[in-house]
DOTOR-480097 format. One record per atom (N, C-alpha, C, O): residue number from 1; residue in three letters; atom name; x, y, z. Coordinates in pm, 1 decimal. Atoms other than C-alpha are relative to their C-alpha. Layout:
// DOTOR-480097
+-----+------+------+----------+----------+----------+
!  nr ! rest ! atom !       px !       py !       pz !
+-----+------+------+----------+----------+----------+
! NUM !  Ala !   CA !        X !        Y !        Z !
...
+-----+------+------+----------+----------+----------+
This chain:
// DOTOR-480097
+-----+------+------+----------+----------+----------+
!  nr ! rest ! atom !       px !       py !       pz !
+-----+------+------+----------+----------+----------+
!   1 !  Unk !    N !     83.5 !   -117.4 !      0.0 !
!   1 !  Unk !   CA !      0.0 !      0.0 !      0.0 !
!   1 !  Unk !    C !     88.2 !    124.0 !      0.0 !
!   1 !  Unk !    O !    178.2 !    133.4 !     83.5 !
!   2 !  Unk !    N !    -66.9 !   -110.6 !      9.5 !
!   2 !  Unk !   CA !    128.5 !    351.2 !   -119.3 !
!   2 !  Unk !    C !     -6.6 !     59.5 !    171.7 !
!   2 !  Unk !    O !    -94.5 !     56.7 !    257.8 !
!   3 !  Unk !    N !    -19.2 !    -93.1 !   -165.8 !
!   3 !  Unk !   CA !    258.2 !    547.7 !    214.4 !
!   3 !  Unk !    C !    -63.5 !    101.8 !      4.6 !
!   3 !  Unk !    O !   -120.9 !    140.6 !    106.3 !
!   4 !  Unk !    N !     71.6 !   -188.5 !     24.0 !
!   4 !  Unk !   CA !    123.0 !    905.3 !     71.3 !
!   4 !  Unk !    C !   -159.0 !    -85.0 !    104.2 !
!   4 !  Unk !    O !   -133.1 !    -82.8 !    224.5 !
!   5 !  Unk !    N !     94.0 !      7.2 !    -68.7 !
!   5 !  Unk !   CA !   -240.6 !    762.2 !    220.0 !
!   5 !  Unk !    C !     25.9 !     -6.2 !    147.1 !
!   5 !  Unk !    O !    -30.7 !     89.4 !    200.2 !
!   6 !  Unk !    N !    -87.3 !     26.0 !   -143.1 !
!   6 !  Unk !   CA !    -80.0 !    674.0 !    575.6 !
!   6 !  Unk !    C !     24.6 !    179.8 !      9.0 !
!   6 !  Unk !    O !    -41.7 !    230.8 !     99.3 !
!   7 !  Unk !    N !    -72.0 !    -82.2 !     13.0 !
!   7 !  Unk !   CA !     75.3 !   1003.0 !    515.7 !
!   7 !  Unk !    C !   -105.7 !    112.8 !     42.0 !
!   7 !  Unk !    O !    -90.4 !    192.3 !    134.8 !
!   8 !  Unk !    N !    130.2 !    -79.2 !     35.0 !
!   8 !  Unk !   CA !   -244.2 !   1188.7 !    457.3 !
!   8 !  Unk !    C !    -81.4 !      1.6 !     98.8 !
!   8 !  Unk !    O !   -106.1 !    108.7 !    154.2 !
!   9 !  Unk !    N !     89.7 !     70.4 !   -111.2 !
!   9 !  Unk !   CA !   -461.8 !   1024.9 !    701.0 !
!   9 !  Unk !    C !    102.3 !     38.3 !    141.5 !
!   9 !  Unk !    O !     40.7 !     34.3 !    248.0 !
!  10 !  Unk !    N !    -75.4 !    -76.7 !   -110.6 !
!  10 !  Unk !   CA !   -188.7 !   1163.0 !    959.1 !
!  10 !  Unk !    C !     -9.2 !     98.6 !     28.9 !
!  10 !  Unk !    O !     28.3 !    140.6 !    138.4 !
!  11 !  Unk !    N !    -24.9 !   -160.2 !     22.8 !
!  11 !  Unk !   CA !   -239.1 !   1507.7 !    853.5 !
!  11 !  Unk !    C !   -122.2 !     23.1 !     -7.1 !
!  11 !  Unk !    O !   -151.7 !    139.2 !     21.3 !
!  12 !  Unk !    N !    144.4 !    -47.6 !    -40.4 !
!  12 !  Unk !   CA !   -599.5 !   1503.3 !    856.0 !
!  12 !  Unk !    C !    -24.2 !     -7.9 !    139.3 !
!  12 !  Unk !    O !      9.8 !   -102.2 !    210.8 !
!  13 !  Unk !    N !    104.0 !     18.2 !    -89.4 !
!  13 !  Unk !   CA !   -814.5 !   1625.1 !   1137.2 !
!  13 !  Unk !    C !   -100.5 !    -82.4 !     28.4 !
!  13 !  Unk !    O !   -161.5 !   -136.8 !    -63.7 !
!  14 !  Unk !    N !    141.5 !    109.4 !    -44.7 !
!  14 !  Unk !   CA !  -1091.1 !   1410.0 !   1347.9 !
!  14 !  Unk !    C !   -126.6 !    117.3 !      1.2 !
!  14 !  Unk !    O !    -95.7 !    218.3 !     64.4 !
!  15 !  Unk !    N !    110.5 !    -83.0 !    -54.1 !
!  15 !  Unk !   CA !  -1429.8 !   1611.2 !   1358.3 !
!  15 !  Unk !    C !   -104.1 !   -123.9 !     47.5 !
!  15 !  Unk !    O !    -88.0 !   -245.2 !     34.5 !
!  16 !  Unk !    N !    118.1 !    115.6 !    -28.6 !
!  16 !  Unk !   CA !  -1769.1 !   1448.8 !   1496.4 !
!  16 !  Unk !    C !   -122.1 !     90.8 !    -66.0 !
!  16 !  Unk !    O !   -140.3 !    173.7 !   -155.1 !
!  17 !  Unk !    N !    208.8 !    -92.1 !     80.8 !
!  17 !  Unk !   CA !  -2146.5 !   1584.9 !   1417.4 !
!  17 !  Unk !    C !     -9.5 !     75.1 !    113.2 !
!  17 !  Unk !    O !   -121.4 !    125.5 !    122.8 !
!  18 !  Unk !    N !     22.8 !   -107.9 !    -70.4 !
!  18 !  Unk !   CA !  -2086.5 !   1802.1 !   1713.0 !
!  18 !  Unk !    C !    109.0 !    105.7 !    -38.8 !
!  18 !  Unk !    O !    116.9 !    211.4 !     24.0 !
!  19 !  Unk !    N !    -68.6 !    -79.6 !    -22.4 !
!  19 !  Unk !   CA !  -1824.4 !   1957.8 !   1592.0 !
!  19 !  Unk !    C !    148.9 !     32.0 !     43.8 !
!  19 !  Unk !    O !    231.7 !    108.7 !     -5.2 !
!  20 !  Unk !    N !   -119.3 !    -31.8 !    -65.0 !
!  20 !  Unk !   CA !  -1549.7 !   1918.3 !   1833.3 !
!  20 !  Unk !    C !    101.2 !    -89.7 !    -44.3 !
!  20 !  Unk !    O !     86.2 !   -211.9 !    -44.4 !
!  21 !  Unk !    N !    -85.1 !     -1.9 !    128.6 !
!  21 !  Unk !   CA !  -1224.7 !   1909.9 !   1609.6 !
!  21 !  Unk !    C !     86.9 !    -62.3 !    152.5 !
!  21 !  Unk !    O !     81.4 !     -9.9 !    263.8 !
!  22 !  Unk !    N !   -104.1 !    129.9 !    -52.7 !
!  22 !  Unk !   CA !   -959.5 !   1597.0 !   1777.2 !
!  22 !  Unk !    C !    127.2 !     75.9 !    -90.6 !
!  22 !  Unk !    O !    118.9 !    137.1 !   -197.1 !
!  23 !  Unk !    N !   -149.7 !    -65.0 !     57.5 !
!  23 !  Unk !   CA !   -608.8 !   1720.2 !   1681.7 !
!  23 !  Unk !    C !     53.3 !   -142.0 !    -63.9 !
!  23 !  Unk !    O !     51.5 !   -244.4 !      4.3 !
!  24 !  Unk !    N !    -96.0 !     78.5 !     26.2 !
!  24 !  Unk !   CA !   -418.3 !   1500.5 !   1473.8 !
!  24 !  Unk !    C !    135.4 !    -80.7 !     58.1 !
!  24 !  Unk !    O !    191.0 !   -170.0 !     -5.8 !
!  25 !  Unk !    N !    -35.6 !     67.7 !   -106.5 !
!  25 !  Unk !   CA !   -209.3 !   1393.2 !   1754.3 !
!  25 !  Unk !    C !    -61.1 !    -91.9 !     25.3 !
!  25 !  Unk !    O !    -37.5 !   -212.5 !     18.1 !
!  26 !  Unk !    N !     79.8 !    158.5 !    -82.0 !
!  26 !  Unk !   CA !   -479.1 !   1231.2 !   1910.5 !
!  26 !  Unk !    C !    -36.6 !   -100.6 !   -109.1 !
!  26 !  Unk !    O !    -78.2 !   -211.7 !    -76.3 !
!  27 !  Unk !    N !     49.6 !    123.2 !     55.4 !
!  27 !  Unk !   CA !   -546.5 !   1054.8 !   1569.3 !
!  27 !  Unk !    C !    104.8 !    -91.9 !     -3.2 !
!  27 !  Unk !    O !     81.7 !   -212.5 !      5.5 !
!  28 !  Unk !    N !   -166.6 !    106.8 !     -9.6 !
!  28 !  Unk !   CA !   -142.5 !    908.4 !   1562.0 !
!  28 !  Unk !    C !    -14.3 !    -70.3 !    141.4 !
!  28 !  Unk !    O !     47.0 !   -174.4 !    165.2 !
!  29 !  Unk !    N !    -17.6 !     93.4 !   -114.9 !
!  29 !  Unk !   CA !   -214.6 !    799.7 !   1902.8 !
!  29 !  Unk !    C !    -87.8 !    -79.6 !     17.3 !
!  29 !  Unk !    O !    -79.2 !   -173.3 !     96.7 !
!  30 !  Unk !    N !    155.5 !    110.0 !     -2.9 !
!  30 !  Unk !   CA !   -581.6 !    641.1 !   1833.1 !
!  30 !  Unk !    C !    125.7 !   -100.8 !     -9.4 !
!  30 !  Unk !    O !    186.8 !   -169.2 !     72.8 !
!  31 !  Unk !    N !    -72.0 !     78.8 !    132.2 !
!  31 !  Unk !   CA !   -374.1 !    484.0 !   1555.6 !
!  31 !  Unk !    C !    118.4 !    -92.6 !     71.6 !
!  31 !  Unk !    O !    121.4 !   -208.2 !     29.4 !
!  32 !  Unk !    N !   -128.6 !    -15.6 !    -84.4 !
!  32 !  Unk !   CA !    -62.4 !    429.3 !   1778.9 !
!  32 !  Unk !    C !    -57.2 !   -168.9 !     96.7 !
!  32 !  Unk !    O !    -19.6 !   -282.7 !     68.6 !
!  33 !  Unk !    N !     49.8 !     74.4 !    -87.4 !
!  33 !  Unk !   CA !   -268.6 !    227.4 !   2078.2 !
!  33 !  Unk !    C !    -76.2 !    -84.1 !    -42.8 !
!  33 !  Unk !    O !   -130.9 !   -158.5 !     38.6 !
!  34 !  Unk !    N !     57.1 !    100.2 !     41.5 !
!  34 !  Unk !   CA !   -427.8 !     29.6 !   1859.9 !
!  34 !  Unk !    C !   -161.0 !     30.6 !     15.2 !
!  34 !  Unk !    O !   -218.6 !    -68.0 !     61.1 !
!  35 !  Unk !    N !     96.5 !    -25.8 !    -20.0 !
!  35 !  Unk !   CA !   -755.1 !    174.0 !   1873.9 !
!  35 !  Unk !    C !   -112.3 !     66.3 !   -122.6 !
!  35 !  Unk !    O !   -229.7 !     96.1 !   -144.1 !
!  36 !  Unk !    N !     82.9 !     -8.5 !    168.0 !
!  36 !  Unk !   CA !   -835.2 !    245.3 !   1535.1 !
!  36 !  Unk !    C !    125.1 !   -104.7 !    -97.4 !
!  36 !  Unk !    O !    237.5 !   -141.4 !    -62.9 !
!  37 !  Unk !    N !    -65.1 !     89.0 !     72.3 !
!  37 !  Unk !   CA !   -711.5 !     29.5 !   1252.2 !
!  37 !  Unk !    C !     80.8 !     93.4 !    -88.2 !
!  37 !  Unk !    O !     26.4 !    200.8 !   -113.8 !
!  38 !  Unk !    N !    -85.9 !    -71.2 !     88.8 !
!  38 !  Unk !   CA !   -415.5 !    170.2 !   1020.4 !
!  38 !  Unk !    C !   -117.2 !     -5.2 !   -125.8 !
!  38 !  Unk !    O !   -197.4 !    -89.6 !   -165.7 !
!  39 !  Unk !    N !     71.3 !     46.8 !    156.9 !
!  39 !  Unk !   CA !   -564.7 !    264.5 !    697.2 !
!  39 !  Unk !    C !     43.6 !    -76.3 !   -152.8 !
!  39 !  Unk !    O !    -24.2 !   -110.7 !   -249.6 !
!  40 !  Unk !    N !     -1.1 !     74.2 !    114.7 !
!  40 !  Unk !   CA !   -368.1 !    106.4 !    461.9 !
!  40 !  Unk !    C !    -26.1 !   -150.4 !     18.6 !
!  40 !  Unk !    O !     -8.1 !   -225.2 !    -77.4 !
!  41 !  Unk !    N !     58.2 !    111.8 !     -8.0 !
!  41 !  Unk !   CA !   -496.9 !   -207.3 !    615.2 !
!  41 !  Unk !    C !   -169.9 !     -5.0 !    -33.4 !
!  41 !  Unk !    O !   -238.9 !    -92.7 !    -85.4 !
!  42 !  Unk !    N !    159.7 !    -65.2 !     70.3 !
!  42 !  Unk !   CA !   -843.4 !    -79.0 !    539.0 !
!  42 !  Unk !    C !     22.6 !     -3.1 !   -152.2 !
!  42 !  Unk !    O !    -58.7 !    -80.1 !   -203.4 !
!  43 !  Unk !    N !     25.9 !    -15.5 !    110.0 !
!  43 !  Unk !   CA !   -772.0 !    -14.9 !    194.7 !
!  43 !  Unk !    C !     35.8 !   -144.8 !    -55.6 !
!  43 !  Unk !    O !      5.5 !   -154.7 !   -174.5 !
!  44 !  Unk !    N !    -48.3 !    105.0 !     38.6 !
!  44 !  Unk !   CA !   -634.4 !   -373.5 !    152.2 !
!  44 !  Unk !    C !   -132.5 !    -59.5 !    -19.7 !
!  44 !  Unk !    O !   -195.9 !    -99.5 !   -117.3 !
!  45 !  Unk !    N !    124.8 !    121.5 !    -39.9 !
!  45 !  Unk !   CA !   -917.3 !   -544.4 !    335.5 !
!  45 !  Unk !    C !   -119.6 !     46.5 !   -126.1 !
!  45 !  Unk !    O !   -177.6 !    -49.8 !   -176.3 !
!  46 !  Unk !    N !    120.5 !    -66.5 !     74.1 !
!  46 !  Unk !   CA !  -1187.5 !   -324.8 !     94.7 !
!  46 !  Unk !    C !     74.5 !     35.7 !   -157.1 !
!  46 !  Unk !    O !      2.5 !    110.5 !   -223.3 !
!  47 !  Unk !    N !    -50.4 !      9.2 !    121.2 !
!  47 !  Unk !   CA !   -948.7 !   -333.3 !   -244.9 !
!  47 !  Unk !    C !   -102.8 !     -6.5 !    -76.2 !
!  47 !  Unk !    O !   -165.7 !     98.8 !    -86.6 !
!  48 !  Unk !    N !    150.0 !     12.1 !     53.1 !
!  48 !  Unk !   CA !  -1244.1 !   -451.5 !   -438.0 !
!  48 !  Unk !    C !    -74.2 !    122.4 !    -21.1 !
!  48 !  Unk !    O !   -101.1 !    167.7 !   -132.3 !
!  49 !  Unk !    N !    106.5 !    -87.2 !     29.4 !
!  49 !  Unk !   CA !  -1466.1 !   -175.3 !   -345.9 !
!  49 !  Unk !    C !     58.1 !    152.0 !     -8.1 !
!  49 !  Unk !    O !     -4.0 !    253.2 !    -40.6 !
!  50 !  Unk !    N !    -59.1 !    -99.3 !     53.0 !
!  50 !  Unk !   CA !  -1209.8 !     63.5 !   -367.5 !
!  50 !  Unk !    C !     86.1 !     81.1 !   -100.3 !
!  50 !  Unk !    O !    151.6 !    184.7 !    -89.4 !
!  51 !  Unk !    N !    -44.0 !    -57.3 !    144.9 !
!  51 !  Unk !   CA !  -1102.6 !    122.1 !   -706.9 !
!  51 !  Unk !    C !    -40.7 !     96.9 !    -61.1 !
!  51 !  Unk !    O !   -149.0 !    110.4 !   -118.1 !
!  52 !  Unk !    N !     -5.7 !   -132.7 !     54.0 !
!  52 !  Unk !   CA !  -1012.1 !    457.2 !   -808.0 !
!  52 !  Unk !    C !    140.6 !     68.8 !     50.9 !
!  52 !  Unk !    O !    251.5 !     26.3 !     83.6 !
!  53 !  Unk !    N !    -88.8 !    -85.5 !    -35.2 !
!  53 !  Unk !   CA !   -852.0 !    752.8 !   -733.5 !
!  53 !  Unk !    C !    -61.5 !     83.8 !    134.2 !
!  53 !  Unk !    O !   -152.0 !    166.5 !    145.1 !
!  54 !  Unk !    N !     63.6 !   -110.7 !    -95.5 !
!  54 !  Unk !   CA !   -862.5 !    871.4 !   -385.5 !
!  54 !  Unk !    C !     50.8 !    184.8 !     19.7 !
!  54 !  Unk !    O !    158.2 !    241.2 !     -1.5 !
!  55 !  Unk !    N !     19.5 !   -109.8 !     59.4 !
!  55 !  Unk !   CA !   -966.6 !   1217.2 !   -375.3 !
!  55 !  Unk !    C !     34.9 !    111.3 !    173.0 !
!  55 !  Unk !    O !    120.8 !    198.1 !    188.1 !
!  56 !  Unk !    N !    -31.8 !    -41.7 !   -160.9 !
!  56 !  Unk !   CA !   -994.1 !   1324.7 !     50.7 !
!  56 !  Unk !    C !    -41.8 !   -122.6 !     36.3 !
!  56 !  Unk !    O !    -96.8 !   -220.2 !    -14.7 !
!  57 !  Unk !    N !     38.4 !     76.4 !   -145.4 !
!  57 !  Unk !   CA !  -1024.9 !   1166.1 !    352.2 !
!  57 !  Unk !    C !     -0.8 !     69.9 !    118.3 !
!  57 !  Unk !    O !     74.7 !    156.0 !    163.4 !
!  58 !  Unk !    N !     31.0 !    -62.3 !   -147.6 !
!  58 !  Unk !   CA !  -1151.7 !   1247.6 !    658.1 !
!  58 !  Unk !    C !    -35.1 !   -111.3 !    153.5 !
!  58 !  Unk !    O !   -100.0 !   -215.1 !    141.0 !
!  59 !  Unk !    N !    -14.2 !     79.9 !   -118.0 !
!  59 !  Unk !   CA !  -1141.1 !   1082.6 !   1005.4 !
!  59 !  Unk !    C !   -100.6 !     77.1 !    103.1 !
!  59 !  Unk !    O !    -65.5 !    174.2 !    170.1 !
!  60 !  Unk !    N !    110.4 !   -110.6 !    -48.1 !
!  60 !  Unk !   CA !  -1502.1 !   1203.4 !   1159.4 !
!  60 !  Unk !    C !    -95.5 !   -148.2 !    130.7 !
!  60 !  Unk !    O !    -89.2 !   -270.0 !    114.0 !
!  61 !  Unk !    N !     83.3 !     69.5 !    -58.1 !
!  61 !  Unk !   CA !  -1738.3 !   1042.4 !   1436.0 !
!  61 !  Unk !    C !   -151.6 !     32.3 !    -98.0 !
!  61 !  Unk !    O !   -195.1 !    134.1 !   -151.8 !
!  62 !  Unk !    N !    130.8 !      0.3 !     72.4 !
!  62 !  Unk !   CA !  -2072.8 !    925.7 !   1276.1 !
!  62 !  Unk !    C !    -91.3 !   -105.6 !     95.6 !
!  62 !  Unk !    O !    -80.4 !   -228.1 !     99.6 !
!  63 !  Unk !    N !     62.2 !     63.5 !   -102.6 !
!  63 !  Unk !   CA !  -2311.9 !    835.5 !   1543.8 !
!  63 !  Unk !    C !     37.5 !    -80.3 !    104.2 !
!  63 !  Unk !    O !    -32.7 !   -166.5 !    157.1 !
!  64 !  Unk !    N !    -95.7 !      1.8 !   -111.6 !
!  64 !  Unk !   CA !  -2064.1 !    784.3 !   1788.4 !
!  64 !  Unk !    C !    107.4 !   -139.2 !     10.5 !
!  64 !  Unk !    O !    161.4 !   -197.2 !    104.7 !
!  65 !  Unk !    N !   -120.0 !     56.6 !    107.0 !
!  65 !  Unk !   CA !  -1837.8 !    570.2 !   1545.6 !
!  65 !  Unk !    C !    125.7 !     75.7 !    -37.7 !
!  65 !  Unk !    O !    106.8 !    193.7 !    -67.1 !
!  66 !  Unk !    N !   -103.9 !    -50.4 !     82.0 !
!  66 !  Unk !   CA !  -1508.2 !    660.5 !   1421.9 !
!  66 !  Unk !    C !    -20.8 !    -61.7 !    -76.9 !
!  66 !  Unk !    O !    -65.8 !   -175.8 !    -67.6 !
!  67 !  Unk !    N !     13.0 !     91.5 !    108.5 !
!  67 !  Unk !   CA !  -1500.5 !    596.7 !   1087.9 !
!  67 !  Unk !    C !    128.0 !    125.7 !   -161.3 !
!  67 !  Unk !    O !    167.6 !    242.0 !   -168.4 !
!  68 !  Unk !    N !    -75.3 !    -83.1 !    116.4 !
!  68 !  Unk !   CA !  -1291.0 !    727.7 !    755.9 !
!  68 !  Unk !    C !    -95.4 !     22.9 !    -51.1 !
!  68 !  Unk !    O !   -200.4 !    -37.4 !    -29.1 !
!  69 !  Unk !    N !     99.7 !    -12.8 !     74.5 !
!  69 !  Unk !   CA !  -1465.6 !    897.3 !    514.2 !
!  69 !  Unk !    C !     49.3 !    -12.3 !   -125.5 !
!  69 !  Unk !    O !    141.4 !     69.5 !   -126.4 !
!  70 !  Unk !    N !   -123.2 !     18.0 !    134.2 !
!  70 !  Unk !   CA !  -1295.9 !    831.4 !    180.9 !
!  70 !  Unk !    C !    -73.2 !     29.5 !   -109.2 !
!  70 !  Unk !    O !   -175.5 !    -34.5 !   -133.5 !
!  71 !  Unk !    N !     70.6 !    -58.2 !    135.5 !
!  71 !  Unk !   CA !  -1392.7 !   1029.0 !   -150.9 !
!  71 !  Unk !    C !     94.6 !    -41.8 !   -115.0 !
!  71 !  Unk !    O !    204.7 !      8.6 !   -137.4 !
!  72 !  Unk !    N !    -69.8 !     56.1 !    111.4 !
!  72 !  Unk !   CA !  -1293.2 !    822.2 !   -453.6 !
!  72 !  Unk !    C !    -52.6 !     14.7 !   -102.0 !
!  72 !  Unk !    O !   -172.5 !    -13.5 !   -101.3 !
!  73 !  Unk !    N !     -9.2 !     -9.1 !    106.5 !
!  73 !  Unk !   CA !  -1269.7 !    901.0 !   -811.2 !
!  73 !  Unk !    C !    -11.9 !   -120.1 !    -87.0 !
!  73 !  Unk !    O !     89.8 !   -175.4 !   -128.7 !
!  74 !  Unk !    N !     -1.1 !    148.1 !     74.7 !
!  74 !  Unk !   CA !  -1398.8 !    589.8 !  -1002.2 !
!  74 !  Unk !    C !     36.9 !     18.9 !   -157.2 !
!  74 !  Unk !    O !     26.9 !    132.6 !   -203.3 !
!  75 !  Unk !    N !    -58.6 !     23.4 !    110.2 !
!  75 !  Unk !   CA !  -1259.5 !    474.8 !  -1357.3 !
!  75 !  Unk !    C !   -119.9 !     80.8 !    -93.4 !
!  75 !  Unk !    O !    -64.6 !    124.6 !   -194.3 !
!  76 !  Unk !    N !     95.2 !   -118.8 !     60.5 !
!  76 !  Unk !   CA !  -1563.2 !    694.8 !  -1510.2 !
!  76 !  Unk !    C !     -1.1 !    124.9 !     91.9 !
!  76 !  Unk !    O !   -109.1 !    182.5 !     78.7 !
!  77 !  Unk !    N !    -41.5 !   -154.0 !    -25.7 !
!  77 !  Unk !   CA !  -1479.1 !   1007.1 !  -1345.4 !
!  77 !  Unk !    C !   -115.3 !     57.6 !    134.8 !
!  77 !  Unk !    O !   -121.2 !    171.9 !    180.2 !
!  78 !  Unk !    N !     92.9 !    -33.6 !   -147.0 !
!  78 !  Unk !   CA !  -1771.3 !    976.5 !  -1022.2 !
!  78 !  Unk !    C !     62.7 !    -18.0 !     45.1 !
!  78 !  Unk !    O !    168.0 !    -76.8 !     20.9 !
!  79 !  Unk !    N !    -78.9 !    -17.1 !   -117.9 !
!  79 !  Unk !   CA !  -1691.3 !   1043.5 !   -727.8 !
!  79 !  Unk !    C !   -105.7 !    -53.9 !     87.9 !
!  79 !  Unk !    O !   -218.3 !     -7.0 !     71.0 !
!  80 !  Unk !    N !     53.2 !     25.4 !   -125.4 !
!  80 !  Unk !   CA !  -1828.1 !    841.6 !   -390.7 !
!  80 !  Unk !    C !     35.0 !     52.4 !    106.1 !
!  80 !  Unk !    O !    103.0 !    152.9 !     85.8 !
!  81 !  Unk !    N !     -1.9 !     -7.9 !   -189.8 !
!  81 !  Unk !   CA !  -1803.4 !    884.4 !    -16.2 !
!  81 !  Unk !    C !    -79.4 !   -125.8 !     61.6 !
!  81 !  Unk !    O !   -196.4 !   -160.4 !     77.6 !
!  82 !  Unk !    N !    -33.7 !    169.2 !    -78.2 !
!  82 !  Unk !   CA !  -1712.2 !    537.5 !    150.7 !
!  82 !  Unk !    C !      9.1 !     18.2 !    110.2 !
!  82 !  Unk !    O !    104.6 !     89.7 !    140.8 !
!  83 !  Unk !    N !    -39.5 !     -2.6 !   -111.8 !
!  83 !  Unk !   CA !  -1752.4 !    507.3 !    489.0 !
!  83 !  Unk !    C !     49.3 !   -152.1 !     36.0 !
!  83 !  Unk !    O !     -1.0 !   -248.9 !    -21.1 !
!  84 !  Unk !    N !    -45.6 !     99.4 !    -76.7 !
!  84 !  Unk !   CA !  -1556.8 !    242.6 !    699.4 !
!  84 !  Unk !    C !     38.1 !     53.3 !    123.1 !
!  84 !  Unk !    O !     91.9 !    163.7 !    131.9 !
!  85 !  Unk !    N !      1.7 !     27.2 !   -117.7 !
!  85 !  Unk !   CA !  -1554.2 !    170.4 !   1071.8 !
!  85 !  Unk !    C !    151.4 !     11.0 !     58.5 !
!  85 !  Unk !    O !    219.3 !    -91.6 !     61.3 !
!  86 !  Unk !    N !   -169.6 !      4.8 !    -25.7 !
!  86 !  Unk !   CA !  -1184.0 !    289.5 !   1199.0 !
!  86 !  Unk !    C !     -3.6 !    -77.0 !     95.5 !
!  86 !  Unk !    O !     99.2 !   -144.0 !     86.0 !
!  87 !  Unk !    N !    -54.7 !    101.0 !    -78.3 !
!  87 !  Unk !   CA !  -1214.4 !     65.6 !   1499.2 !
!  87 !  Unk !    C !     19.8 !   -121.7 !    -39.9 !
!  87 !  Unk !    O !    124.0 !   -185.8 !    -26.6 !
!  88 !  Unk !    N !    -41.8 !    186.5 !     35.3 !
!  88 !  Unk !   CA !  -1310.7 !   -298.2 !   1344.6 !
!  88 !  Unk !    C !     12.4 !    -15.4 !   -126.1 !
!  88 !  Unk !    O !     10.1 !   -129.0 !   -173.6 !
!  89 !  Unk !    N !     23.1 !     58.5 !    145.1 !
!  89 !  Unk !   CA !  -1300.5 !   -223.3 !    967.6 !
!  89 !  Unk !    C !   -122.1 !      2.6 !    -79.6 !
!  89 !  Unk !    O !   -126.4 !     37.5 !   -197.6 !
!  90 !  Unk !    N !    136.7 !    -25.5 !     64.6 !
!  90 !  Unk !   CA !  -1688.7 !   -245.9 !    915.2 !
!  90 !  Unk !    C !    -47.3 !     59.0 !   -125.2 !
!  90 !  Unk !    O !   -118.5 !    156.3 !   -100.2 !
!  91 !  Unk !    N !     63.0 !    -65.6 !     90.0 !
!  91 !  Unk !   CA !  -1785.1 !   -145.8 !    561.1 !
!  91 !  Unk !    C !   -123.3 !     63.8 !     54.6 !
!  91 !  Unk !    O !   -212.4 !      1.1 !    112.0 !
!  92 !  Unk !    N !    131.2 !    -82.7 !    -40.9 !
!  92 !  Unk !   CA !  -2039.3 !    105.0 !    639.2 !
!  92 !  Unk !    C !   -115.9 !     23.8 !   -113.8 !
!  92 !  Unk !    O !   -238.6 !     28.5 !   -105.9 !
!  93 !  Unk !    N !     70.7 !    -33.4 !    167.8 !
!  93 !  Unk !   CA !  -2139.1 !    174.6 !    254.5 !
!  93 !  Unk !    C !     59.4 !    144.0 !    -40.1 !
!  93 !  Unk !    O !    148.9 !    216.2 !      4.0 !
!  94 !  Unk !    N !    -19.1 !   -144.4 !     79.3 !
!  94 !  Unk !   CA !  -2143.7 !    469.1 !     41.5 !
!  94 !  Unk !    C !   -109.0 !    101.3 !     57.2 !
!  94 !  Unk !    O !   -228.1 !     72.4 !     68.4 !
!  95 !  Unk !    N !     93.5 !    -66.5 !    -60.3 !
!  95 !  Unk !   CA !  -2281.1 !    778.1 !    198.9 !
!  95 !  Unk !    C !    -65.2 !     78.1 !   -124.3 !
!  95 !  Unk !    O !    -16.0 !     87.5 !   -236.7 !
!  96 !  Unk !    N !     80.8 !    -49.2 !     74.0 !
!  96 !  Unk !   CA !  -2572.3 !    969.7 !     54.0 !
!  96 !  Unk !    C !     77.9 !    190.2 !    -74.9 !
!  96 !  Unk !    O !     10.9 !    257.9 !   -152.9 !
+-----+------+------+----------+----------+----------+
């Protein structure tokens, strides 16, 4: 798995649906303690459904989930928003 995503996903912020913005620290140390899953093990496990070009990512609570939010560029030129479960992996689906 390319490092730039690792890379990226370091440098993004956590937000939730309230709002209150997690410093990127605390996501290297989720990440760190084992408390969220690395993402390029995410992108392995979900290869398949992730073919494209990723576009952002974001590391947000969604109903009191961590989860990535991943905006990919498919081989026809749409774009989704993939959620997955940063603690166990969980495909969540494609958000609306």
């Amino acid at each position: 798995m390319n490092i730039r995503f690792l890379c990226l996903v370091m440098a993004v912020g956590m937000t939730d649906t309230q709002a209150d913005d997690i410093s990127p620290q605390t996501l290297r140390e989720l990440r760190a303690s084992g408390q969220i899953i690395p993402l390029e093990v995410l992108l392995e496990r979900h290869a398949t459904r992730l073919n494209g070009k990723l576009l952002d990512l974001e590391v947000e609570s969604e109903n009191g989930r961590l989860c990535y939010e991943l905006e990919i560029q498919d081989a026809k030129g749409e774009v989704h928003e993939y959620l997955i479960d940063a603690q166990n992996g969980e495909w969540l689906g494609e958000e609306d």
